[in-house]
N, C-alpha and C positions, 0 to 999 in steps of 0.2 A: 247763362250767357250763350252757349255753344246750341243751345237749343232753339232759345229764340233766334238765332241766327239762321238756324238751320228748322226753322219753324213750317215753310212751306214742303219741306219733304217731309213732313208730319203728316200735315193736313193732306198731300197729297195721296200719301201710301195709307191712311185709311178710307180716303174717299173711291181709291180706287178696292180695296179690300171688300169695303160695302157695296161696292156694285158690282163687285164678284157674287160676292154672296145674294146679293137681291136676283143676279139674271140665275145662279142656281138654283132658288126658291121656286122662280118662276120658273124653270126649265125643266121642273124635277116631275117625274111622275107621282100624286101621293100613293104612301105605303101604310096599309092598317095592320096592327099587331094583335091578335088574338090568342088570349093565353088560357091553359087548360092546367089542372096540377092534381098530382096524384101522391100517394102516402103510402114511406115503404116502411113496413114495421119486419122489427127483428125474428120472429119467426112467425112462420103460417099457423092462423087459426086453424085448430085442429086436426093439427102433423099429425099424421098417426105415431103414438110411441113417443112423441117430442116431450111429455112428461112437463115439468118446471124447469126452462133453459136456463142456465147460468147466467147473468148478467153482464153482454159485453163493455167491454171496455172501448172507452173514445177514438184510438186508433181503427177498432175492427168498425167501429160504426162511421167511421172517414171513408174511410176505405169502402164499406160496403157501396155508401152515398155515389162514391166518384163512379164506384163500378156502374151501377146504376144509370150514371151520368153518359159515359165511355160506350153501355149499351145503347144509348138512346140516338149518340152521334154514330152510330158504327151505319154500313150499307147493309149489312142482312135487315134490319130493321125499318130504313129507307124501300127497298123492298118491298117489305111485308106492305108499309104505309101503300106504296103507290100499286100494288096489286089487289089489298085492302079495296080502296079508292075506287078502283078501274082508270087511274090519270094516264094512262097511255094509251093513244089510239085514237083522242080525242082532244080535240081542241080549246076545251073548256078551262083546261089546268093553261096553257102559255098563257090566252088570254089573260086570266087572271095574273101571272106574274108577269103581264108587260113585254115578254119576248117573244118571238118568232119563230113556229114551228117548224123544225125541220121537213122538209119537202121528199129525201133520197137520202139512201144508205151512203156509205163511204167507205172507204178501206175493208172491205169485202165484208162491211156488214149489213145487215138489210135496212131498210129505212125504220122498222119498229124498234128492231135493235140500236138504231142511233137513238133517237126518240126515246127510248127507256132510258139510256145510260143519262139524256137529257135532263130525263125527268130527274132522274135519281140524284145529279149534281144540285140541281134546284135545290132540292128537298135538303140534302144537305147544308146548301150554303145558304139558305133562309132559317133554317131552324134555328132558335135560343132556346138555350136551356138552364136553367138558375136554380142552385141552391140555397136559399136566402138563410145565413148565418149560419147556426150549426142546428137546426131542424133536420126531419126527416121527410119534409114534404120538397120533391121536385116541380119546379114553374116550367111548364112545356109551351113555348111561344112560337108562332110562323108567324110571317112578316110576308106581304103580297099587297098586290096591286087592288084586290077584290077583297072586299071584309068576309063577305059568305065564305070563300073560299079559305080564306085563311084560317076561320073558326072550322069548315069541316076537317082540316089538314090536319089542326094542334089536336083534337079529338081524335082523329084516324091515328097520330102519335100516340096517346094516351090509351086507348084502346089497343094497340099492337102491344106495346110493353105491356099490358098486364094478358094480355094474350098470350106473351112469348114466354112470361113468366111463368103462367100456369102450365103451358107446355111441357117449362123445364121442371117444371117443380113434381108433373106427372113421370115425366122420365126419367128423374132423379129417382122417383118412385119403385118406378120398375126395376130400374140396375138396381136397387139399395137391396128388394127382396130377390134379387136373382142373386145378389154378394152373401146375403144373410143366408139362403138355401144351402150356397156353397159353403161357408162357413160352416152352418150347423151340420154339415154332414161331414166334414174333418173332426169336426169336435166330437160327434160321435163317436167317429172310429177312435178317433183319440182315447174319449170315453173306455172302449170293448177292448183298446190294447192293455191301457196300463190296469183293468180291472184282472184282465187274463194273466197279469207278472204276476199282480198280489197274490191271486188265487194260486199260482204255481208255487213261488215262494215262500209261502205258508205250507202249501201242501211239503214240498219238500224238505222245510225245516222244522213240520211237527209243529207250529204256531196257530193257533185258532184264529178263525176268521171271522166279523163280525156278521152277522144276518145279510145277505144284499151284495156282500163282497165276492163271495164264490157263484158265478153266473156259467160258467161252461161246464163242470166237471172234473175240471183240471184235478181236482183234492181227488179225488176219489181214484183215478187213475196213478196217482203219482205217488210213492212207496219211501219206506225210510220208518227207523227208532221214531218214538215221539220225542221229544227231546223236552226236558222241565223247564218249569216256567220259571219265571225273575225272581217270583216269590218264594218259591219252592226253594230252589238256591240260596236266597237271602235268608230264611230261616235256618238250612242247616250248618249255613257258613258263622250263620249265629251263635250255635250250639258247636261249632268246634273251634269258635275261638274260644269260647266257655271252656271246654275239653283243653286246651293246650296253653291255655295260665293257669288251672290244676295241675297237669302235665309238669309244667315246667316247675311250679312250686316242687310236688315232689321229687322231680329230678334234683333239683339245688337239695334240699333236704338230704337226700341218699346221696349223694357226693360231698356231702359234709360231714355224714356219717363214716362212708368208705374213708375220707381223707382221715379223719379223725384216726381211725382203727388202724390204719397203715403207719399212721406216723407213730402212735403209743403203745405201752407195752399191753399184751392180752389180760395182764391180769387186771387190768387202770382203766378195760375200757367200761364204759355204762351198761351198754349190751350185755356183758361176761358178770358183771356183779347183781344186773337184775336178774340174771338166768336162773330159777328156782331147782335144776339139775346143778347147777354151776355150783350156789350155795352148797346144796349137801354135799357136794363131791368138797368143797376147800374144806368144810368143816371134818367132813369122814380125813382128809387129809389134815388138817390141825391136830385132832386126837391122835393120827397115825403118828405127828412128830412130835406130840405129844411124850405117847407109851414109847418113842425110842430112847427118847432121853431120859425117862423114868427106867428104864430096861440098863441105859448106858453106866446109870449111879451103879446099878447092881452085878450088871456083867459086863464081860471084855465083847470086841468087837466079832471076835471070832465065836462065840457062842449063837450057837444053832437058833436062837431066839432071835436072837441081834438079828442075825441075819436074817429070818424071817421078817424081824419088823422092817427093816431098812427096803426089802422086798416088797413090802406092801406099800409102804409112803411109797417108792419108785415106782409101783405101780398107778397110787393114786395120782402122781405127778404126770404120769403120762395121760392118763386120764383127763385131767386139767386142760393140759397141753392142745390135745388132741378135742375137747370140746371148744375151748379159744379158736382154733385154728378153724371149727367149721363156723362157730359164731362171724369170725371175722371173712369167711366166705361168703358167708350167706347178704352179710353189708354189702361185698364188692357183688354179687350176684343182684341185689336188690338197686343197686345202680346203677349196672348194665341195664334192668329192663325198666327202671324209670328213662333210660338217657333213651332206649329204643321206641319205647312210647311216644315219648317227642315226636323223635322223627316221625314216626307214624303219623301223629295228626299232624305234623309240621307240611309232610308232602299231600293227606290228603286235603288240606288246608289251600295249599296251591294249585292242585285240580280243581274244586269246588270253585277259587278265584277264576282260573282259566273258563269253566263252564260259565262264569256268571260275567267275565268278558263277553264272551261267543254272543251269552244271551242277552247283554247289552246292546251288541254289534247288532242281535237280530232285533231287536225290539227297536233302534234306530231306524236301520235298513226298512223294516216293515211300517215305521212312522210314516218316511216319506213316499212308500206307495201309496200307505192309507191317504197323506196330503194330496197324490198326484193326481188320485182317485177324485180325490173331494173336490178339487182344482176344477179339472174337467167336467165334472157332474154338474158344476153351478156356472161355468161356462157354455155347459150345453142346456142347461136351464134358463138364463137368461137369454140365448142367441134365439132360443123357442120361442119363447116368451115375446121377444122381439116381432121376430118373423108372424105370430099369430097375431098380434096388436097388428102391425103393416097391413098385411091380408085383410086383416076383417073390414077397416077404414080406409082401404085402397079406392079411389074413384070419389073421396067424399074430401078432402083436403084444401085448401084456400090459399092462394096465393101471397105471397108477401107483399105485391103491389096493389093497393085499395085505390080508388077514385076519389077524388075529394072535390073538385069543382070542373064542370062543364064548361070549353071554352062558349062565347057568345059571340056575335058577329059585332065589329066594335063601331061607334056611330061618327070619330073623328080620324082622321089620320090619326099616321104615328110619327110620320118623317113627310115633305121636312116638316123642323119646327124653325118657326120663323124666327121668336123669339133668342132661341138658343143661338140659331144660325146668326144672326144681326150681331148678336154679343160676342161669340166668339171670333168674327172678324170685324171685327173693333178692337179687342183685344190684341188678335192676330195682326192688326193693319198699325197700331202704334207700338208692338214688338218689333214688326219688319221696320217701320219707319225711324225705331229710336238703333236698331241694331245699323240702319243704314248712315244714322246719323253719326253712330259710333266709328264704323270706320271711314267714311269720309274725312271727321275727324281727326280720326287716327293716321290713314293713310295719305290723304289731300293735305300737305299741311305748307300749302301757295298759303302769300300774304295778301288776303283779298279785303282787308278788313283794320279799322283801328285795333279793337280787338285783337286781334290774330296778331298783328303787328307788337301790341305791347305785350301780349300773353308768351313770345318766343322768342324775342329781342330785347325786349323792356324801352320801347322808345314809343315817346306822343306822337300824335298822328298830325302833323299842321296841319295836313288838308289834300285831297284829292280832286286829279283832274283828266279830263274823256281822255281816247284818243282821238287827236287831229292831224296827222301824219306826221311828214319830216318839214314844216314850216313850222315859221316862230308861233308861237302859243299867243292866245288873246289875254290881252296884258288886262281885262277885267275880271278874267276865269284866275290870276294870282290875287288880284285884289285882297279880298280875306286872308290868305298867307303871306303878305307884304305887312300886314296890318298886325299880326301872330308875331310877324320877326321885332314888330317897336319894341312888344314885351319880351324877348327873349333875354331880357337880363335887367340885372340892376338897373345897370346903366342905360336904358334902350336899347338901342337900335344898335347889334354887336359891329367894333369898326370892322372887322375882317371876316366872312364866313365862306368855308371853302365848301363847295358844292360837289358832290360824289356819288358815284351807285357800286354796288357789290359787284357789277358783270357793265359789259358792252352793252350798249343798245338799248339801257332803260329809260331813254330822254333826259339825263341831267344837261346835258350840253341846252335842249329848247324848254328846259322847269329854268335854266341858272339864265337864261335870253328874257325871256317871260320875267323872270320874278326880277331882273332890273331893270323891265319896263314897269313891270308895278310899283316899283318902288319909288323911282323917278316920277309918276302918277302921283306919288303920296309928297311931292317936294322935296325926294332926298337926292346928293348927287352920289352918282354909282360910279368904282372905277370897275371898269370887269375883266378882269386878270385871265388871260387865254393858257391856265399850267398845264394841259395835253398838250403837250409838245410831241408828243406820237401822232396825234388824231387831231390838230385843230379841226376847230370847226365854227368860232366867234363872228371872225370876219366875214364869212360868208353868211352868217344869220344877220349880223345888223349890213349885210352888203357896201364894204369897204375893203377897198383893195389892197393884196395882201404887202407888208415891207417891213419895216425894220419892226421887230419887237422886243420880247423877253429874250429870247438867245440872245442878241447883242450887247442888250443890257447887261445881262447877267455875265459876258464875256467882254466886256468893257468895251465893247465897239460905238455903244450909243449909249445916251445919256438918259432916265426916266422920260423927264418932260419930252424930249425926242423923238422916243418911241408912242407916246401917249398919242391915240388920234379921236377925235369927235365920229360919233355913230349916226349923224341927225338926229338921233332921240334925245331933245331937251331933259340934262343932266346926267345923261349915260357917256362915259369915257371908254375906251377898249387900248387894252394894252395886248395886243397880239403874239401870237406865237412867231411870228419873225420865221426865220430858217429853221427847218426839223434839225436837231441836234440827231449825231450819231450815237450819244447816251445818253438821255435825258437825265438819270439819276444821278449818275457824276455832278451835274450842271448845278442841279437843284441842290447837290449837296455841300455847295461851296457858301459862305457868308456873305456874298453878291447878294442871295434872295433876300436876307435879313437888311440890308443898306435898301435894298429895294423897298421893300416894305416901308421902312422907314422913311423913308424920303415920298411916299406918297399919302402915308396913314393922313398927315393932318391935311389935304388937300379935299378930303372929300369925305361925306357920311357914313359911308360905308364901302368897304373892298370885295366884290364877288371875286372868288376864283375858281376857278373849272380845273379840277382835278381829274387826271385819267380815274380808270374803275382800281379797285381796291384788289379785286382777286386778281392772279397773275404780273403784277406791276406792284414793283418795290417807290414807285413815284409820289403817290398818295401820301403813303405813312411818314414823308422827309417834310411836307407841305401841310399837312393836319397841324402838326404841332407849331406853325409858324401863324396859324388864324386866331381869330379869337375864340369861333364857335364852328361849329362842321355842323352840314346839312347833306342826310343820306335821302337818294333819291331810290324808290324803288315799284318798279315796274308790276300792275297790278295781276297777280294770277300768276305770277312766271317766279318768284324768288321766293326757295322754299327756307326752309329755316333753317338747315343745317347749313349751306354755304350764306346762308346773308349774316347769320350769328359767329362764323368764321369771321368775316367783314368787320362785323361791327367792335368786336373783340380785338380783332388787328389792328383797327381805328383808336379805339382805345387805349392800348397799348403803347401808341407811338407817343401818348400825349392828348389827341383831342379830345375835344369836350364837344357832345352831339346834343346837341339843341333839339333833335328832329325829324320826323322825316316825309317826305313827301308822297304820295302814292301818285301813280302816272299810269295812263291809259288805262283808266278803267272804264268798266264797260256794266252795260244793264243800269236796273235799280237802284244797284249799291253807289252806283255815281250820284243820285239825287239828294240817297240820304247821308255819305257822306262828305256829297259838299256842304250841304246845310250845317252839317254838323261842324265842316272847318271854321265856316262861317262865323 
């Protein structure tokens, strides 16, 4: 609905859209696009030394791409192109892009040098460059006035870039074997230093050194014991743990023998009873106490015999005695030098440990020379190695950027496109036209329209009509809404409708003049009740001079019929506003208007009343609810919706019942089609 309405700012803002676009087409210089593309792969055919690359990963191959990209927009590059080229100096490059050669320097540059920086912006701001999805091939495009031109341009691009590549890819060259020189010669020294520790090292700790390791002399100069090897150690530390669990066995052994002999008597012990001197001497002593006691049956004690025998057993007793006693020395003597034994290999046991520390410590120590050796020897093997690969293949190398397609010089424009251009303001021309539509919409929201009217108020439209100034309206322009009011209800033709507008000034006073000339037209009789008692205005439209009216009435001074006076118009009566009252609202709110009413309702068809306006005036709302039906009059273009829906709402409130409403002075189109429509 809001559209159709609003249908010729459609039509209009794409008509005007497209002939935007058509005087652009026609206006536009064409532009041909010629495009060139070239293929950058992950490393140069034939690096020197580049061996099998690793396989990069997606990000470094983004990355590379962009860079690639980044170089080709950069100005060292624009440059190269336009001194490539020879486009400065000559007129053949603006021609071809359509603009105007500079003539004179500027700002104390000389006029070549404006000219170049000219060119150089051109070049810039024409070049396209594309990476079409995740390939490795870049699209190099110029865009110009001249197709030759542009094809030599995107070529003189594609040509500089793998120029500038090879360039870099030589002088990467160069510093990489000038880093690798420097390298390999640290490495060497590296090499000569840690070979001169080992060889010191060894010489000093008596450690042999393998073929290759001793390079200066160092060993031969440098003095010191030889000191034994790991193995030498481990064998004899072998053979004295052997030695001192013997050792100790015999010590325990001779200390259980010592114990043994200390604690028992001599005669009890093993030793003293296996002793073959020991034997004869107890036996020589047995016989000896033997013959004493044979000797004792026969003689007394003091006999010269006795006493020899008791001499001799005392002698062999000492005897005895005296061989026990070295027997039992000879135990604690043989345990002494079991227990010193020990010790012996016990402490040389912990030297030979110490020694086989030291020579752990040195066989470490000497490991990681030997590694540090080794280290640097295949580091300076490989940086060689490097460096001679470089060297040999230097000047022979291929760049990362290969050529893939020649641009050609192109046989149609590129820009404009008509097609595109047409579509896209068309598209552009009913966006502008529906976004304009939206807020006019939005923001315009006058009641200019049935439509509008019922969409913001909810009231039917009886019918509109032009404007024709401050005289009465042509009583055939109400025709059709005279005709709208028979069916305003059940019953017909309502007896009372009180006639009103939201504000001042919207013509109900010459719609309520008019529409009870219309109706009077249609054979009905009209009384037409003058209730602005603020603002009459009756008598002066049906031109009847002014005297007694409703103020009287209603203030008992006159009587209906009285006050009632003929208008000349055949069936139109006027009941006048009489004297302005100093409160109109007091007036009207007394039970006089109801007697009134009554007293005229059955004299006539129907009762116009002319109601002051609704906003500001408490007069309306006392008056509405005394008619049968209310008719809102409202002025077209001027009453927006928030204060007429105030209105209509107040209206409502007091009681009435709105039948409808009227549109007044309208103007344009909208006049034609909705009179017809009241029609």
């Amino acid at each position: 609905m809001v559209l159709r309405r609003h249908r010729v700012i459609l039509f209009v803002t794409m008509a005007l859209c497209l002939l935007a676009a058509l005087l652009y087409i026609l206006l536009s210089t064409p532009d041909y696009r010629a495009t060139a593309s070239v293929e950058v792969e992950d490393v140069p055919a034939g690096a020197a030394g580049a061996g099998t690359p690793p396989r990069p990963s997606n990000d470094d191959v983004e990355t590379a791409m962009q860079t690639q990209l980044e170089v080709l927009r950069s100005r060292a590059l624009a440059e190269e192109v336009a001194r490539s080229l020879a486009l400065v100096g000559t007129p053949t490059f603006f021609d071809g892009m359509g603009v105007s050669r500079p003539k004179q320097g500027s700002g104390g540059q000389s006029q070549r040098q404006v000219e170049q920086e000219r060119v150089i912006a051109l070049l810039r701001d024409r070049l396209e460059v594309e990476l079409p999805g995740k390939s490795r091939v870049i699209r190099i495009s110029f865009v110009s006035a001249d197709p030759a031109l542009s094809a030599r341009i995107a070529n003189g691009y594609a040509d500089s870039l793998i120029r500038s590549d090879l360039k870099r890819g030589f002088q990467s060259g160069v510093q990489a074997r000038r880093f690798l020189l420097g390298e390999l010669d640290g490495a060497r020294r590296d090499l000569e230093r840690a070979e001169r520790e080992l060889a010191v090292y060894a010489a000093r700790n008596g450690v042999p050194v393998e073929d290759g390791a001793d390079r200066d002399g160092a060993a031969a100069n440098a003095s010191g014991p030889a000191k034994p090897s790991e193995a030498a150690i481990d064998s004899r530390l072998a053979q004295l743990n052997a030695l001192r669990a013997q050792a100790l066995a015999e010590r325990i052994a001779a200390q259980k023998r010592w114990e043994s002999a200390r604690a028992a008597s001599a005669d009890t012990l093993p030793e003293v009873l296996g002793n073959g001197a020991m034997q004869q001497l107890m036996a020589e002593r047995a016989q000896a106490r033997a013959a004493l006691v044979e000797e004792r049956q026969f003689r007394k004690d003091a006999h010269p015999e006795m006493r020899e025998a008791r001499a001799r057993l005392a002698a062999l007793d000492d005897q005895a005695q005296q061989m026990a006693s070295r027997i039992r020395a000879s135990l604690r003597q043989e345990y002494d030098i079991a227990r010193r034994g020990e010790k012996q290999i016990a402490d040389e046991i912990a030297d030979v440990e110490q020694d086989a520390q030291a020579a752990r410590g040195r066989s470490v120590q000497m490991g990681m020379y030997e590694r540090s050796v080794e280290t640097y020897r295949m580091l300076h093997d490989s940086l060689l190695q490097r460096y001679r690969d470089m060297a040999s293949q230097a000047g022979f190398q291929a760049g990362r950027i290969q050529p893939l397609d020649r641009a050609v010089a192109p046989a149609r424009p590129f820009s404009p496109k008509v097609g595109e251009t047409m579509l896209l303001a068309a598209i552009g021309g009913l966006a502008l036209g529906l976004l304009l539509v939206g807020a006019r919409h939005v923001f315009d929201d006058a009641v200019t329209s049935a439509e509008t009217l019922a969409e913001r108020v909810d009231l039917p439209l009886l019918g509109a009509v032009p404007v024709t100034g401050d005289n009465p309206q042509p009583s055939e322009v109400f025709a059709p809404i005279a005709r709208s009011l028979l069916l305003a209800s059940t019953s017909g033709l309502p007896r009372s409708i009180l006639v009103t507008s939201a504000q001042e000034g919207e013509g109900k006073s010459l719609t309520l003049n008019a529409l009870a000339r219309a109706l009077a037209a249609l054979d009905k009789t009209v009384l037409v009740i003058d209730g602005d008692m603020r603002r009459p205005v009756q008598h002066a439209l049906f031109r009847v001079a002014p005297g007694r009216g409703i103020s009287e009435v209603l203030t008992g001074q006159a009587s209906a019929a009285e006050a009632v006076v003929a208008t000349g118009v055949p069936g139109v009566s006027l009941l006048p506003c009489g004297a302005v009252p100093p409160n109109p609202t007091e007036l009207l709110a007394t039970p006089a208007l109801d007697a009134l009413l009554a007293s005229v309702r059955d004299d006539y068809d129907t009762i116009l009343i002319d109601a002051p306006s609704i906003l500001g005036h408490g007069d309306t709302p006392l008056l509405c609810a005394r008619a049968q039906a209310n008719l809102m009059v409202v002025e077209w273009g001027r009453n927006h919706h928030g204060g007429l829906r105030t209105a209509v709402d107040r209206l409502r409130r007091a009681g009435g019942v709105i039948i409808g409403a009227i549109l007044t002075k309208q103007q344009g189109r909208a006049f034609d089609y909705d009179y017809h429509r009241g029609g």
